[in-house]
TIBADO-519640 format. One record per residue: residue in one letter; x, y, z of N, C-alpha, C, O, CB in turn. Coordinates in steps of 0.02 Angstrom, whole numbers, padded with zeros to 5 digits, always signed. Glycine has a CB too. Layout:
BEGIN
AXYZXYZXYZXYZXYZ;...
This chain:
BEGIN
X+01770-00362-01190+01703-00334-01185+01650-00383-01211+01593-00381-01190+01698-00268-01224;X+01675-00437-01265+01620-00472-01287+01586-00515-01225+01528-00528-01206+01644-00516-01346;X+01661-00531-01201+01652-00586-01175+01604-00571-01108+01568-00612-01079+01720-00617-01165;X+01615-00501-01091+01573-00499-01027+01500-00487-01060+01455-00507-01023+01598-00434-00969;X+01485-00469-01101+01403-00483-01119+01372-00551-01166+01317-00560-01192+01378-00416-01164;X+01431-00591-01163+01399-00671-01165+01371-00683-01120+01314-00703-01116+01437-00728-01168;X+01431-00665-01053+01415-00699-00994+01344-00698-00971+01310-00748-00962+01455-00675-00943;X+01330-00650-00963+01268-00572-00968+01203-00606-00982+01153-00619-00949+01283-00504-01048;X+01229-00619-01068+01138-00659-01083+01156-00729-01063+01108-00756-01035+01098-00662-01184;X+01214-00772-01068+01196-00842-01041+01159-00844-00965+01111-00877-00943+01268-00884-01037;X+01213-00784-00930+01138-00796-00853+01108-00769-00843+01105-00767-00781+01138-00799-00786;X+01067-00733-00867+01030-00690-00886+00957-00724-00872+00923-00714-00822+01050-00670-00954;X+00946-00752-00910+00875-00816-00885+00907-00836-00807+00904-00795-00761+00870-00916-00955;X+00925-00878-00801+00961-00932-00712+00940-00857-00677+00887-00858-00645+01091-00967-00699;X+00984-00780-00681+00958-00739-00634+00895-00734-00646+00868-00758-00596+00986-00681-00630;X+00845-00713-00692+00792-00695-00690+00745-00775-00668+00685-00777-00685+00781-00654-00760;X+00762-00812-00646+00747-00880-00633+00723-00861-00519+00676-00857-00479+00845-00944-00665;X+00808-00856-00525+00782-00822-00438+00755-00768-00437+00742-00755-00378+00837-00806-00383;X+00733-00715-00478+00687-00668-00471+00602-00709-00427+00565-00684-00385+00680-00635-00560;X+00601-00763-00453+00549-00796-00432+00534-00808-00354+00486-00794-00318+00554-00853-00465;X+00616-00848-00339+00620-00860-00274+00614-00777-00222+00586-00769-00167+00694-00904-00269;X+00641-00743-00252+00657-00665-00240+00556-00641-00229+00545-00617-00174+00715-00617-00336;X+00514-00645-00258+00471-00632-00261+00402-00662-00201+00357-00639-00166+00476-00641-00321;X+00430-00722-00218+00411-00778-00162+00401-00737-00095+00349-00711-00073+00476-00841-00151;X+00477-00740-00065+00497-00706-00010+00490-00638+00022+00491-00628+00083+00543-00712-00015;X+00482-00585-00032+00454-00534-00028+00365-00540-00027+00343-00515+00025+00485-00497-00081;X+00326-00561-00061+00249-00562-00055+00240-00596+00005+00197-00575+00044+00207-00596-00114;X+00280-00656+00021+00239-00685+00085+00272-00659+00147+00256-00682+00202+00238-00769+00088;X+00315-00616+00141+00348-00594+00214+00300-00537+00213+00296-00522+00273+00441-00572+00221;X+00258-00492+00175+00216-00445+00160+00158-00452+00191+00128-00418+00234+00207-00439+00098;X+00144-00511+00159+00099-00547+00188+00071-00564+00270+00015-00562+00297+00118-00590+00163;X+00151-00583+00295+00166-00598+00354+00168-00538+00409+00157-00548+00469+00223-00630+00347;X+00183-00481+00383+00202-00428+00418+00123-00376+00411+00110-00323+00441+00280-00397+00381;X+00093-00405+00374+00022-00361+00361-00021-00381+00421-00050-00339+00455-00023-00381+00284;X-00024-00423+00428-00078-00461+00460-00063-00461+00558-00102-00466+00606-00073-00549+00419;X+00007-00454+00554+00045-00477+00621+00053-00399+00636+00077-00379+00689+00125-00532+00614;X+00032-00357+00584+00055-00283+00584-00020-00247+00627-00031-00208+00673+00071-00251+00487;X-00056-00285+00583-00146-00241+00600-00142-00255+00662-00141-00207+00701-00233-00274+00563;X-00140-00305+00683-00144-00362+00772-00095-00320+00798-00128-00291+00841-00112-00468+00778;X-00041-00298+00801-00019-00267+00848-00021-00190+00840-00017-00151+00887+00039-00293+00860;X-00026-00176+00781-00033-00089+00815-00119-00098+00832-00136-00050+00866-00012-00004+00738;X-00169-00138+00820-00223-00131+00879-00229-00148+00929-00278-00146+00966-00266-00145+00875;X-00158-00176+00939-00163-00202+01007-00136-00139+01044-00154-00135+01103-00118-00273+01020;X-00102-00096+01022-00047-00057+01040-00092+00026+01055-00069+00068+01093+00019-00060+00969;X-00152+00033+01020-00194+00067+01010-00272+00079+01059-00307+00125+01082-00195+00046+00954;X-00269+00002+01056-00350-00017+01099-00356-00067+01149-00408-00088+01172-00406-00045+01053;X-00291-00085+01164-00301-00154+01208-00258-00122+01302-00247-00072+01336-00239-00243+01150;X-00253-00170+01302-00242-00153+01379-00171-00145+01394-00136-00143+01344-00270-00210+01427;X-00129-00137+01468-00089-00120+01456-00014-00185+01435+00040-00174+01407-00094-00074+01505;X-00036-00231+01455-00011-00304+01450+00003-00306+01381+00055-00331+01359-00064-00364+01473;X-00045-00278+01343-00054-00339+01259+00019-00260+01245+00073-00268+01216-00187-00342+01176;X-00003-00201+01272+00032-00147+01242+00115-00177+01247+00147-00188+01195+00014-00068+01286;X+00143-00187+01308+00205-00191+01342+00224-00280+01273+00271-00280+01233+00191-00204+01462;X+00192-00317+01277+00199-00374+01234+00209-00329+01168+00269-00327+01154+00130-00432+01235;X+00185-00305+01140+00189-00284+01055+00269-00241+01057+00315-00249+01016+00105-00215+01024;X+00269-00192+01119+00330-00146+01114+00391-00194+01130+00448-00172+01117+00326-00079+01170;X+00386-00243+01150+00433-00276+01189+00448-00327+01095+00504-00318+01072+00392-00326+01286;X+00423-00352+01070+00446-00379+00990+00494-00323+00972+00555-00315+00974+00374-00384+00924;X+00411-00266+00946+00438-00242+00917+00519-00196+00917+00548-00173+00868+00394-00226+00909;X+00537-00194+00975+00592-00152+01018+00643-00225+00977+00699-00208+00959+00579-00140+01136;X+00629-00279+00968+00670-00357+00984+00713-00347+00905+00772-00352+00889+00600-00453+00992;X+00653-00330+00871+00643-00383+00794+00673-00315+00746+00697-00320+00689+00532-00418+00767;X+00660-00237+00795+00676-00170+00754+00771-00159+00757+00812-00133+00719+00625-00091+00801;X+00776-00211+00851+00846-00196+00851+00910-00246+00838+00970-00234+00846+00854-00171+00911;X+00880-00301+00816+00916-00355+00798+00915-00341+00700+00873-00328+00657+00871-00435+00836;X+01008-00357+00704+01002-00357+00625+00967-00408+00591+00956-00453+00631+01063-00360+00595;X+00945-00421+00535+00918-00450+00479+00964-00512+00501+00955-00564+00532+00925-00409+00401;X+00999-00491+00481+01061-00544+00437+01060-00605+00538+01041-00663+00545+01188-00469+00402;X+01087-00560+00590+01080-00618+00628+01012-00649+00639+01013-00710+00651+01107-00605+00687;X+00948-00617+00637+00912-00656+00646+00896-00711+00584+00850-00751+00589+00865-00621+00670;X+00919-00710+00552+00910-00748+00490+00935-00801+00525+00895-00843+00543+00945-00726+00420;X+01017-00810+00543+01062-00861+00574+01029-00890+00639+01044-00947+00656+01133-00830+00590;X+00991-00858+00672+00969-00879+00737+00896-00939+00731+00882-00990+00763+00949-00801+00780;X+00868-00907+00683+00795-00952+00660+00817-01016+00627+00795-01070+00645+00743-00908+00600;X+00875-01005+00562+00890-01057+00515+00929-01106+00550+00901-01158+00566+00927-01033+00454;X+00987-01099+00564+01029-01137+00618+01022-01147+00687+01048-01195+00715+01082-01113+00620;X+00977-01094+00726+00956-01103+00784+00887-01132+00794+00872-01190+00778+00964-01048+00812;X+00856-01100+00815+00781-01100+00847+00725-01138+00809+00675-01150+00842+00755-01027+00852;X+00728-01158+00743+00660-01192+00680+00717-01258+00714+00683-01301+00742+00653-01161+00552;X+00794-01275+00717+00821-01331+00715+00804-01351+00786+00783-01408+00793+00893-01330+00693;X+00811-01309+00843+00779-01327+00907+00711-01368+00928+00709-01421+00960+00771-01273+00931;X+00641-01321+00895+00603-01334+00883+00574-01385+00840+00513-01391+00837+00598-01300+00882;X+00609-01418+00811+00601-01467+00741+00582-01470+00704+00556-01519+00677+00587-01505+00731;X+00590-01400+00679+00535-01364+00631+00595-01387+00562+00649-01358+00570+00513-01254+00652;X+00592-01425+00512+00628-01428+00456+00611-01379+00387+00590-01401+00333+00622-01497+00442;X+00627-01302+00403+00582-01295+00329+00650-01262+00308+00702-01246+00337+00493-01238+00322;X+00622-01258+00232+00681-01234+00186+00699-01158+00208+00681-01117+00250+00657-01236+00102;X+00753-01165+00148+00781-01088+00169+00729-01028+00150+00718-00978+00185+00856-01071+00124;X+00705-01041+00096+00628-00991+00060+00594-00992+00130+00590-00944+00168+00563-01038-00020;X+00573-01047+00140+00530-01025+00200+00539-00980+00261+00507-00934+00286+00516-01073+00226;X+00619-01026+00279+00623-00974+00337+00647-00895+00316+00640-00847+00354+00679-01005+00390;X+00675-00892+00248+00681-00825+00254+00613-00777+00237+00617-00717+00250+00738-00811+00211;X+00557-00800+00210+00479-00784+00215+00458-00772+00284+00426-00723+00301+00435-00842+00188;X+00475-00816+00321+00447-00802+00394+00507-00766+00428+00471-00730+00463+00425-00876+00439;X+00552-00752+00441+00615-00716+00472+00587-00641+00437+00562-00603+00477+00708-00753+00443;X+00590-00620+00373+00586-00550+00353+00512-00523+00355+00501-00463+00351+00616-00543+00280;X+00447-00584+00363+00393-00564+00376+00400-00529+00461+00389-00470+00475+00343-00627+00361;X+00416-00573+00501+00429-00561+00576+00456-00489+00571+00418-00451+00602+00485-00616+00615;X+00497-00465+00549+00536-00417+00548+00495-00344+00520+00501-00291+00551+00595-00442+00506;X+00451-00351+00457+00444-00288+00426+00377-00296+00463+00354-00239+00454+00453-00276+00339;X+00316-00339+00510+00278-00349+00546+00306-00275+00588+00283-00220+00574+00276-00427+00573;X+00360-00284+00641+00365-00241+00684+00360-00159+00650+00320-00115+00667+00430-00260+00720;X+00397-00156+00614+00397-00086+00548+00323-00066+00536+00297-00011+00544+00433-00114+00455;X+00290-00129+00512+00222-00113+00480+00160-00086+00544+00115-00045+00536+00195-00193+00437;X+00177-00123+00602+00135-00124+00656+00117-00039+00691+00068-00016+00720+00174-00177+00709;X+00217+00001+00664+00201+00063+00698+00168+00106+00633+00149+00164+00641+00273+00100+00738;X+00165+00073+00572+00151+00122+00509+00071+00117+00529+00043+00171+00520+00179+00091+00417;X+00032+00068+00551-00045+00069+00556-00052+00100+00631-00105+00124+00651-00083-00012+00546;X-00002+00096+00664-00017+00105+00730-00030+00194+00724-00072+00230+00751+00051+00073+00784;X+00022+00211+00680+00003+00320+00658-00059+00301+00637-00111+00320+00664+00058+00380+00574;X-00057+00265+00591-00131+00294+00550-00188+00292+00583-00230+00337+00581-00154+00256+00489;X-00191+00230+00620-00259+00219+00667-00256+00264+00736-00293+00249+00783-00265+00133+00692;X-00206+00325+00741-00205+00348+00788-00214+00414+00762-00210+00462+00801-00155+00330+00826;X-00225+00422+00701-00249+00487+00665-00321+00496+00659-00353+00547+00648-00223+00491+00595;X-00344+00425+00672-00437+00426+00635-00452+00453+00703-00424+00450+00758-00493+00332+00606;X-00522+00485+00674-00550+00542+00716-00597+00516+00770-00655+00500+00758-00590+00595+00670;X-00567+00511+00837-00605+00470+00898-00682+00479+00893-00717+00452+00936-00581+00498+00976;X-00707+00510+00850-00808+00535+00857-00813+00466+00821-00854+00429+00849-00857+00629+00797;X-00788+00443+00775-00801+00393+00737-00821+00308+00768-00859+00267+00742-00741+00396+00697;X-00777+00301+00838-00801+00247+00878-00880+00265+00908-00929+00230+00899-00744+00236+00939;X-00879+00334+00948-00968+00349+00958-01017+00346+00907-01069+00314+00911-00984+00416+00980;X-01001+00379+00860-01045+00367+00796-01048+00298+00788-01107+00281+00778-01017+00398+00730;X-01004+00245+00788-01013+00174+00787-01052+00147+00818-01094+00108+00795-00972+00145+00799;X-01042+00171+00899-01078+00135+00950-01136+00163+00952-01176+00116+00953-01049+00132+01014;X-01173+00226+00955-01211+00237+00939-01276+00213+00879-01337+00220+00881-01185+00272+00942;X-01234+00184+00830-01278+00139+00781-01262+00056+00801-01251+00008+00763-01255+00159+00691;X-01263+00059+00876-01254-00020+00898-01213-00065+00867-01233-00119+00845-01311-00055+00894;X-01139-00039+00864-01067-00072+00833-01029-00092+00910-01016-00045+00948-01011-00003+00776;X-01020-00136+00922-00958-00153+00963-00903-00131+00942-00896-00125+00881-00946-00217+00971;X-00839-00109+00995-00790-00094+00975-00746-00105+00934-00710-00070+00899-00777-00092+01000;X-00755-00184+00945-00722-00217+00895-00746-00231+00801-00715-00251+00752-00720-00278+00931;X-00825-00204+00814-00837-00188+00744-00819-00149+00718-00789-00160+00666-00881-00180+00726;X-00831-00067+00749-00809-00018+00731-00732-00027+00719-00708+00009+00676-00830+00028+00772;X-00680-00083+00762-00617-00076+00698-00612-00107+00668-00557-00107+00641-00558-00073+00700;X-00649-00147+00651-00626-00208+00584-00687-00176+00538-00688-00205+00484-00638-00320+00605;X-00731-00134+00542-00776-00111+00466-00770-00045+00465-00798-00017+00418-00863-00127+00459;X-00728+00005+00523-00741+00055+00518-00676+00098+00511-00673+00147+00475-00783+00064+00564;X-00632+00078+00543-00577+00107+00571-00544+00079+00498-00542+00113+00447-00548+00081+00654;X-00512-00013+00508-00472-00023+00483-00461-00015+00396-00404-00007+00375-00467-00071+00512;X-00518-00018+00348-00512+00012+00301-00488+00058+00273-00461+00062+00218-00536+00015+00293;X-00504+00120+00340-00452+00184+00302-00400+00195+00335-00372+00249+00327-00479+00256+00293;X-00374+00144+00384-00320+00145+00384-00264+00116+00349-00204+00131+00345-00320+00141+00422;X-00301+00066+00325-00247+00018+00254-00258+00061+00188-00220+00047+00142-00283-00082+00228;X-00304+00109+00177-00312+00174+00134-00236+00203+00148-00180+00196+00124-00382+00231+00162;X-00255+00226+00181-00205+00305+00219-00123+00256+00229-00070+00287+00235-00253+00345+00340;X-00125+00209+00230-00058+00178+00253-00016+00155+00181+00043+00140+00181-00075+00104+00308;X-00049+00156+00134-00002+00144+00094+00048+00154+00048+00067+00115+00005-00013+00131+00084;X+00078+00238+00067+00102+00271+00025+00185+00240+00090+00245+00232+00080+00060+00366+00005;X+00159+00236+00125+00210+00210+00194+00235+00134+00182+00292+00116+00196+00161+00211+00277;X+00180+00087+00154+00184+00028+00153+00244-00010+00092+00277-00062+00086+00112+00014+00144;X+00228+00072+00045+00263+00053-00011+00332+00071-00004+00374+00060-00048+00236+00082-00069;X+00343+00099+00055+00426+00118+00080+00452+00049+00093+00502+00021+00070+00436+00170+00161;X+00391+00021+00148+00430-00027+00170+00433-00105+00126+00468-00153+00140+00406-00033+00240;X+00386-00100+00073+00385-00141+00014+00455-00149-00011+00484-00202+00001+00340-00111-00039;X+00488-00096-00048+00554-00084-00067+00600-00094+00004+00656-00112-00014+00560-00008-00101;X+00597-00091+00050+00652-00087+00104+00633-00157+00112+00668-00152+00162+00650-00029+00174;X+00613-00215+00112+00606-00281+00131+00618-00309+00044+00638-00366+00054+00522-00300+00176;X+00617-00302-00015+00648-00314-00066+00720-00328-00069+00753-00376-00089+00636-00271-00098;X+00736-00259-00037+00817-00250-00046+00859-00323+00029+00907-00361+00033+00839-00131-00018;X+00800-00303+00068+00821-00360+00138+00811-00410+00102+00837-00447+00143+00773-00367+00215;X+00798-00441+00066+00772-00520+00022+00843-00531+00004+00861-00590+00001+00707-00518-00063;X+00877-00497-00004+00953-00510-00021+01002-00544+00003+01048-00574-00024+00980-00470-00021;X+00980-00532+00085+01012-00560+00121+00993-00665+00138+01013-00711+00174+01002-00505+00178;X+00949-00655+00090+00927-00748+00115+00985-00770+00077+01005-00818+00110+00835-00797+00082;X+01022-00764+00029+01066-00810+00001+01112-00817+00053+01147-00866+00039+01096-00792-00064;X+01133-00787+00115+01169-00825+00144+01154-00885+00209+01193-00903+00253+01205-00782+00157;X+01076-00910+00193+01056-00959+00220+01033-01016+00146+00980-01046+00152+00997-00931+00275;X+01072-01027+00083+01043-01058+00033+00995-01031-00005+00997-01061-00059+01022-01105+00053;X+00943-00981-00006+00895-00973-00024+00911-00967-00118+00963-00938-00131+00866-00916+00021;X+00875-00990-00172+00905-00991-00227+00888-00927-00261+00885-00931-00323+00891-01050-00262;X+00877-00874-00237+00865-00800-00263+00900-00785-00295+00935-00830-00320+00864-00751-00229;X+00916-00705-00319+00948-00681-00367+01013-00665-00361+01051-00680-00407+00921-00636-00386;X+01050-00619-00278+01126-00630-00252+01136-00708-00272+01158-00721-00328+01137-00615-00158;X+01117-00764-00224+01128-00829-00213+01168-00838-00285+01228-00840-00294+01057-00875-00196;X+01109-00842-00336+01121-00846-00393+01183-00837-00448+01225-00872-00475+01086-00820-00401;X+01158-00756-00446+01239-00716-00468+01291-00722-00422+01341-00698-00447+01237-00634-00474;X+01301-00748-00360+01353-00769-00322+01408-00815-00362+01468-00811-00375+01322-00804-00263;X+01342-00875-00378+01355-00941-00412+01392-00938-00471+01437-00976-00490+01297-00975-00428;X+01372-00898-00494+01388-00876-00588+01459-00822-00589+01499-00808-00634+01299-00814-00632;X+01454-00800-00516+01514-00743-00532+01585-00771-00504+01641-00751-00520+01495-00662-00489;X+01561-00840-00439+01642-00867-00432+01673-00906-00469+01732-00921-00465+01657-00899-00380;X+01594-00944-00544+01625-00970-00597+01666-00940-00648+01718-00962-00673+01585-00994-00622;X+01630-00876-00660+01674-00849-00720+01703-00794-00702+01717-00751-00744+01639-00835-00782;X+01713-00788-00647+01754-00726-00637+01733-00639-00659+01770-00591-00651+01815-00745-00678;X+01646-00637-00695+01655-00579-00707+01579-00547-00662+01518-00538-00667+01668-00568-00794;X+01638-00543-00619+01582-00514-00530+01553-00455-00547+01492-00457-00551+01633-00488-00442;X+01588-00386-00561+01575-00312-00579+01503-00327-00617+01457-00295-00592+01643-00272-00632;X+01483-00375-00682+01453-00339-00747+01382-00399-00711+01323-00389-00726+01507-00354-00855;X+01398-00447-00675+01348-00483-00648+01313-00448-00575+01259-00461-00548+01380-00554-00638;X+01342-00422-00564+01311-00409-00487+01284-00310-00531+01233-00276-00521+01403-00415-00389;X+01312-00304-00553+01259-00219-00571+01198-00276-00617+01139-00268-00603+01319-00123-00652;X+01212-00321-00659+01155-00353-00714+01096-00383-00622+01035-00376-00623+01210-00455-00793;X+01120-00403-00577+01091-00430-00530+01049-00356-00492+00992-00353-00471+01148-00475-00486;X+01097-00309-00495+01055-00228-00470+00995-00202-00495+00945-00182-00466+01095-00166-00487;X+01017-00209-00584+00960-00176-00626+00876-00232-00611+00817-00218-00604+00994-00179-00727;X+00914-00292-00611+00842-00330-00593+00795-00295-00532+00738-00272-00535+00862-00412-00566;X+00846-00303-00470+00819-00281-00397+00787-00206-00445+00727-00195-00443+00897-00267-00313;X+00818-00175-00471+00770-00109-00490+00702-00106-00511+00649-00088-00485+00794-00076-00541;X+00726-00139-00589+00649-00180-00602+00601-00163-00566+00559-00118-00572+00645-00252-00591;X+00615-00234-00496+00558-00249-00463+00544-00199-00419+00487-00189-00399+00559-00308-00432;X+00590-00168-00403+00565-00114-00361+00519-00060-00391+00471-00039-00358+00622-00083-00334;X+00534-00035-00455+00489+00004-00495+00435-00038-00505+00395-00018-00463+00518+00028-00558;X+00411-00081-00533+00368-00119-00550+00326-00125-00468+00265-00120-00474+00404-00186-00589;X+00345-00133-00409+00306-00166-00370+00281-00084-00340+00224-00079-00317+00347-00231-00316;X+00324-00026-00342+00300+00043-00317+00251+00061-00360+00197+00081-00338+00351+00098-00314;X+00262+00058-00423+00213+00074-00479+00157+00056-00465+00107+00092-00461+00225+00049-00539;X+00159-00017-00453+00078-00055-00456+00053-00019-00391-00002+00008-00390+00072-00158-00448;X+00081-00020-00354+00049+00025-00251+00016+00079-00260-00040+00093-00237+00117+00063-00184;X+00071+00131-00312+00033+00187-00327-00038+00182-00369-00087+00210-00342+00078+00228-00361;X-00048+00148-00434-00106+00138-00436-00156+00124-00411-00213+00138-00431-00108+00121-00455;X-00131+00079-00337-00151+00070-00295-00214+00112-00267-00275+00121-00274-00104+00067-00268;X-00145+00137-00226-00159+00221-00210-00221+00266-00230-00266+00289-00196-00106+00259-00244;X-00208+00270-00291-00241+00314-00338-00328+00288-00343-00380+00322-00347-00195+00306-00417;X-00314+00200-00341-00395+00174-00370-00435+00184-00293-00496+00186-00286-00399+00068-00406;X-00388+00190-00242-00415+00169-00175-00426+00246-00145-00469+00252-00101-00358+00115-00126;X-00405+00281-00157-00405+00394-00131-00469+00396-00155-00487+00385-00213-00339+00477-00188;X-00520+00421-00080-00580+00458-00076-00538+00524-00094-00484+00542-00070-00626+00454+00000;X-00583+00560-00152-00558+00641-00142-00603+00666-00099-00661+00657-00079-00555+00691-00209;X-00526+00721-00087-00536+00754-00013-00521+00719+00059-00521+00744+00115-00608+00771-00007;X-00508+00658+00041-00481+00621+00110-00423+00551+00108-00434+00492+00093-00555+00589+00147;X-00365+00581+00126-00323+00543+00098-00250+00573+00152-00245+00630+00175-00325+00556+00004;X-00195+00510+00162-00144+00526+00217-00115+00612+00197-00094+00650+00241-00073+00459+00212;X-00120+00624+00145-00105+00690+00137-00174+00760+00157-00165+00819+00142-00081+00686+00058;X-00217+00741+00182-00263+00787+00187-00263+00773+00279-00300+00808+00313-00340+00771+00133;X-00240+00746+00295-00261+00709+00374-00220+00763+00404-00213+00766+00465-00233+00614+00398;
């Protein structure tokens, strides 16, 4: 028993070391999937029928392909095709952004399909182009109203971050991988590698909900809609 909680605090720092890389990969695939998310559920929402059939046609791609192969297809395939040389952090930043993008695209695509159509006339009526009325009018409360959803998929792309150690990535599995075929004590390293993933998962839901909380007009909020 001692011996397995030496092990414990000696890697104890080294894991909490790829917590970093772990963090990396989660904010900028967030990142990645926010932005690639708004663009297609407005495309999916307000655009024609072309841009529509393009967004369903990813998202149908990226919702039904596992994680894990597209990971193998970008890292070993397609960045090596292309001559794209980037590390494993990177590509697994851009592989799990691509991915929770399609997820995120239908979470704005409800919300912006909840806001109340008078709201584009009222726009245009005070001489807003369409496209104003969604980038000052629309899209605010829909990144309001979307984030009790966002924070699902916050934690569900955390737990996917797991999977980069089997393209190198130096995260927290990768890590405790390293440490557990040295010393043999896999069981007390991989739950010490769980409680971390918890951590962050509490810690990153926590902060959303405050979120939440600083950002809720009362009286108007995804629960009143």
């Amino acid at each position: 028993m001692l011996e397995i909680f030496l092990t414990i605090k000696q890697a104890l720092p080294f894991l909490i070391k790829g917590s970093m890389a772990t963090i990396i990969i989660v904010t900028g695939a967030m990142g990645i999937g926010l932005v690639m998310g708004i663009f297609m559920a407005a495309g999916m929402v307000y655009s024609n029928n072309y841009v529509k059939t393009c967004c369903r046609v990813y998202i149908w791609f990226f919702q039904g392909v596992p994680a894990l192969v597209l990971l193998f297809l970008f890292y070993f395939g397609l960045f090596n095709y292309l001559g794209f040389n980037f590390g494993a952090i990177t590509v697994a930043t851009i592989v799990l952004g691509m991915i929770t993008a399609a997820y995120q695209a239908n979470i704005f695509r409800g919300a912006m399909l909840s806001m109340p159509q008078g709201q584009f006339k009222a726009a245009n009526a005070l001489g807003m182009s369409n496209f104003q009325a969604i980038v000052f009018i629309i899209l605010p409360q829909v990144l309001r109203v979307s984030i009790p959803a966002w924070s699902n998929e916050f934690s569900i792309v955390l737990k996917d971050s797991a999977l980069a150690f089997v393209i190198g990535a130096p995260e927290i599995m990768a890590r405790t991988q390293f440490v557990a075929s040295r010393t043999y004590q896999h069981l007390p390293l991989y739950i010490t590698a769980g409680l971390i993933y918890f951590v962050l998962t509490w810690s990153g839901l926590r902060g959303l909900r405050k979120l939440e909380s600083r950002v809720r007009v009362p009286g108007y909020s995804h629960q009143d809609m």
